[in-house]
C-alpha positions in Angstrom: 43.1 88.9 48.8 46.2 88.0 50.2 47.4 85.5 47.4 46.8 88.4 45.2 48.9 91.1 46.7 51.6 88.0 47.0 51.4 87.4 43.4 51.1 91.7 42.6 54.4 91.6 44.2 55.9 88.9 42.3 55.4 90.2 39.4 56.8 93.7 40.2 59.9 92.4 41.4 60.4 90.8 38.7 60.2 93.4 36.3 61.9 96.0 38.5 64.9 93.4 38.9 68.0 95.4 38.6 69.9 92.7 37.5 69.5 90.0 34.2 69.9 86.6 33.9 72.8 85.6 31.1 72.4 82.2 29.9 75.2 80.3 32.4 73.0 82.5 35.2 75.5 84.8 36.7 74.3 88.1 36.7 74.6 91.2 34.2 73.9 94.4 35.7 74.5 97.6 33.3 76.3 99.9 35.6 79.4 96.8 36.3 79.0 96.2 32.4 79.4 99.5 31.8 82.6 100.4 34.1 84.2 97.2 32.8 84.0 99.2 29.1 85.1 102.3 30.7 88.3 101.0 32.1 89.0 99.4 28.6 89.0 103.1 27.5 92.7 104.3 28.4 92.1 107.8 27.2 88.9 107.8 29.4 91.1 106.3 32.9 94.0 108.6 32.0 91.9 111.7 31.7 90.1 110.2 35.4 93.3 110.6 36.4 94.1 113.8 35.6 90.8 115.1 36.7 91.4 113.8 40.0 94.9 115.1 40.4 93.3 118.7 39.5 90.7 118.2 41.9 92.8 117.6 44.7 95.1 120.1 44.1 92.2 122.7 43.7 90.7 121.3 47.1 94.2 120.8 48.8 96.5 123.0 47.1 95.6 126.8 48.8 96.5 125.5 52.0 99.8 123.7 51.1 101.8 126.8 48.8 102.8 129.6 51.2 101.7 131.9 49.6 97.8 133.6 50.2 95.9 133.9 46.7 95.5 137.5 47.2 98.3 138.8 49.8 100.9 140.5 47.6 104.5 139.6 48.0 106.6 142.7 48.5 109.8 141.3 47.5 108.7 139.7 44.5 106.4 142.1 42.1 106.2 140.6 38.6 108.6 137.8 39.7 108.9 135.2 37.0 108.8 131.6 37.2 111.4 131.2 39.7 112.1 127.7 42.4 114.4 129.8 44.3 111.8 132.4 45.0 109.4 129.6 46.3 107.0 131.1 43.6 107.0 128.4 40.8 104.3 130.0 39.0 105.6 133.6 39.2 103.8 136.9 40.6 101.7 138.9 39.2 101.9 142.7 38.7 100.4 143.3 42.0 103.3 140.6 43.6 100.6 137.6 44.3 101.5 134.2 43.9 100.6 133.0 40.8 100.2 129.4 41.9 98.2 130.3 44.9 95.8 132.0 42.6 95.6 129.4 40.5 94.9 126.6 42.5 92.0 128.9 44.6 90.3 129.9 41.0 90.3 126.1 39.6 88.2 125.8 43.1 85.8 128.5 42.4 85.5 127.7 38.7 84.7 124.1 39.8 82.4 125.0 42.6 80.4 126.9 39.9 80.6 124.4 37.3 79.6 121.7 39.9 76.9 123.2 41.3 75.4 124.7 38.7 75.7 121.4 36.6 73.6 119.8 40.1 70.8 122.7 39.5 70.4 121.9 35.7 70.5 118.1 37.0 67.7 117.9 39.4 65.1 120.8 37.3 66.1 119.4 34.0 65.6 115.6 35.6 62.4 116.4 37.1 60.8 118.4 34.1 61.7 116.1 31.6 60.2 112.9 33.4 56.8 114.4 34.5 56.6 115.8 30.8 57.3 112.5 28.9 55.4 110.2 31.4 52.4 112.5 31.7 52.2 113.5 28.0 49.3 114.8 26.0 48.5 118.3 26.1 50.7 118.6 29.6 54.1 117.4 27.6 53.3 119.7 24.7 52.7 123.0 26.9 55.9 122.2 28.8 58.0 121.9 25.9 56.7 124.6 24.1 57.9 126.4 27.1 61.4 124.7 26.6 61.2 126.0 23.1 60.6 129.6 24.5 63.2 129.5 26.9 65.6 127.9 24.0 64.8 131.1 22.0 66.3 133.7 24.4 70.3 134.4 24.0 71.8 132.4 26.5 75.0 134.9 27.4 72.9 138.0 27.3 69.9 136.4 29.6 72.9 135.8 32.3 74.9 138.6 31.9 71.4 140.6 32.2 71.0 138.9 35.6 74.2 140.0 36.7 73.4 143.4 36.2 70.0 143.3 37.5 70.6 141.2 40.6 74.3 142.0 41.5 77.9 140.1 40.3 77.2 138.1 43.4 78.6 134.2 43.3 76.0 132.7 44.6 73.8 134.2 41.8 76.4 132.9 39.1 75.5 129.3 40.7 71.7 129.7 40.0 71.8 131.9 36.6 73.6 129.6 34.7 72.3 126.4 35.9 68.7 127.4 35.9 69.4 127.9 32.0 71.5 124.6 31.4 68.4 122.3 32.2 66.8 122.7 29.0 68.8 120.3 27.0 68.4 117.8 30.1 64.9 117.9 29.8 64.9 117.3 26.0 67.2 114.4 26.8 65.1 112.9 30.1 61.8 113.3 28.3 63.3 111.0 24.9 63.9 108.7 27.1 60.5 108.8 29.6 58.6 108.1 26.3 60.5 104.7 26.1 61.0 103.8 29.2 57.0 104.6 30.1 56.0 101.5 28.0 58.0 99.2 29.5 56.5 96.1 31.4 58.0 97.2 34.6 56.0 100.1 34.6 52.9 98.3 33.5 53.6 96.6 36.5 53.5 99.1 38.8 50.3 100.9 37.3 48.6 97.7 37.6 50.1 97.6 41.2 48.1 101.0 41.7 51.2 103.3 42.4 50.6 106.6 41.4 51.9 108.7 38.7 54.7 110.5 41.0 55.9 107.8 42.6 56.1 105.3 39.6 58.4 108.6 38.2 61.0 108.4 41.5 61.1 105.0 41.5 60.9 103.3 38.4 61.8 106.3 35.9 64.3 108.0 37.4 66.6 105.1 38.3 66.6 103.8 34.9 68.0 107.5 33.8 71.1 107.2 35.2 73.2 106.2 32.2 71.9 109.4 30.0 72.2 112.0 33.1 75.8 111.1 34.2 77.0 111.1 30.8 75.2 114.4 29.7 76.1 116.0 33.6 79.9 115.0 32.7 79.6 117.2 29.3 77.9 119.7 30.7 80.6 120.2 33.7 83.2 121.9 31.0 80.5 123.8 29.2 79.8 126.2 32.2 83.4 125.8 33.3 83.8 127.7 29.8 80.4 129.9 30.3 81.8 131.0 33.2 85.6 132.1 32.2 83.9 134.2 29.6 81.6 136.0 31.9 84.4 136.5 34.1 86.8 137.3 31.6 83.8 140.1 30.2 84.1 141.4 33.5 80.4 139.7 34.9 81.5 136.7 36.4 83.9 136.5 40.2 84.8 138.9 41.0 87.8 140.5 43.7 88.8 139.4 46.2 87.7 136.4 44.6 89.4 134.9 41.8 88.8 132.2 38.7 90.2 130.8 36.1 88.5 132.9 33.4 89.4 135.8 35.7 92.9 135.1 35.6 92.8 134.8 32.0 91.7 137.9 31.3 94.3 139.1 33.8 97.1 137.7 31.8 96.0 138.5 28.4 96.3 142.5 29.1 99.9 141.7 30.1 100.5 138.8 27.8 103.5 140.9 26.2 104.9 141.4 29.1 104.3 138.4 31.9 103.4 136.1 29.4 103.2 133.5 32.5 100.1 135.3 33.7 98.3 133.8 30.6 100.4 130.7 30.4 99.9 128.9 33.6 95.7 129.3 34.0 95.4 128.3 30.3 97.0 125.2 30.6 94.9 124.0 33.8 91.5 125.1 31.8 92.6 123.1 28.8 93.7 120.3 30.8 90.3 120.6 32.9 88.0 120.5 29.6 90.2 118.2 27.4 90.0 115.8 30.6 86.0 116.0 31.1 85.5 115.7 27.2 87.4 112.5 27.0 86.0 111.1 30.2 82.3 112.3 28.9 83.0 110.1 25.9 84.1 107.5 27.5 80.9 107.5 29.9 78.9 107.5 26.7 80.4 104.5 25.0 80.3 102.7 28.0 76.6 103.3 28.9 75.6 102.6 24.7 73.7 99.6 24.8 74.5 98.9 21.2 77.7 97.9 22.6 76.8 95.6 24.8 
């Protein structure tokens, strides 16, 4: 009994070995491969770069510019750009400092985008993997669900949250990334249908290990290339979803402040404080332009017809 569970063992570590064996026997693991790629990609390390600089700023920046987001200026109403003034981005009609703002609604646009891209992550993960590994008449009642839920108007399901259940941020968080895992778990369950027919997962049914656990362990794992790439897209897509909720008026709200929220500030003034508009455009441009071309990036790196 004990030479079996020796030789059960063998075999699973063999199959579940991160790592292969290249012909002069140094290892190849995917994930080095992978980043090697990336940093061939200057577009992709630039916009890194970028993304990182924006990040700090927005996590950084409120407490460094003396002037509070949403405590007016009395000397300065509709100040424009100005170093003299201390106020590089200008004021706003109510005399708050346009950087200040800025920085503080990159942070909250982030912190949506981020954890509302986590939410879709982990349901969209989950769903998908139990779906395509279970399959039969449990994969197709699932996905007909997924179809369902595809069917109903994205903007008008969360803007009809909003109103039901309060312009609250927290809710934002949840609305919209309860309804981004549905391309996730089209995505995870493609690649469950493969992966569930590999050896190392004949392996580890033959081991005995149970449906769940084979998913954590030996599904899951072997999903990170396809999640990371499609979490990097879909970081920019809610960033977007949510400056156009808060530019409709259902997204943050005062004293709060976002990107979109800004935008929609300086387009009623464009004519007028045409800053108002200029500045939080630029950073939301920079922001998506920067996730698309690290998202590509990701992707050709992990495509393992490149290898």
């Amino acid at each position: 009994m004990t030479l079996y569970v020796d030789k059960r063992q063998a075999l699973e570590e063999t199959f579940l070995s991160a790592d292969a064996e290249l012909p002069h026997g140094k290892p190849r693991s995917l994930t080095r491969d992978a980043m090697r790629r990336l940093r061939g990609n200057k577009a992709a390390v630039v916009s890194l770069f970028v993304l990182g600089f924006i990040l700090l700023a927005a996590l950084v920046g409120p407490w460094l510019v003396p002037f509070d987001y949403e405590t007016p200026d009395w000397s300065a109403f509709r100040a424009p750009p100005s170093i003299e003034s201390g106020h590089y981005f200008g004021t706003d009609q109510n005399g708050r400092d346009l950087l200040a703002r800025v920085l503080y609604g990159t942070r909250v646009s982030l912190a949506v985008a981020t954890i509302a891209t986590f939410v879709s992550v982990v349901v969209g993960v989950l769903y998908g993997a139990v779906s395509g590994f279970v399959g039969g008449r449990v994969d197709q009642a699932m996905m007909r669900f997924v179809d369902v839920m595809y069917a109903l108007p994205y903007i008008l399901f969360v803007i009809l949250l909003m109103v039901m259940f309060g312009r609250d941020v927290f809710l934002l968080f949840a609305a919209i990334g309860l309804l981004e895992w549905l391309t996730m778990a089209r995505i995870v369950r493609g690649q469950t249908l493969s992966l569930k027919e590999r050896e190392f997962v004949e392996a580890a049914r033959a081991a005995g290990v149970s449906t769940f656990p084979i998913i954590l362990r030996h599904i899951v794992p072997n999903l990170v290339g396809p999640v990371v790439i499609y979490a990097t897209l879909t970081i920019p897509e809610i960033v977007i979803t949510e400056s156009f909720l808060s530019y409709l008026g259902f997204g943050v709200q005062e004293p709060l402040t976002s990107l979109g929220t800004l935008i929609s500030e300086g387009t009623d003034v464009l004519e007028v404080l045409p800053w108002l508009l200029l500045f939080p455009g630029a950073v939301l441009v920079s922001l998506l332009l920067a996730f698309a071309f690290v998202g590509d990036g990701l992707r050709d790196a992990f495509d393992p017809k490149d290898r």
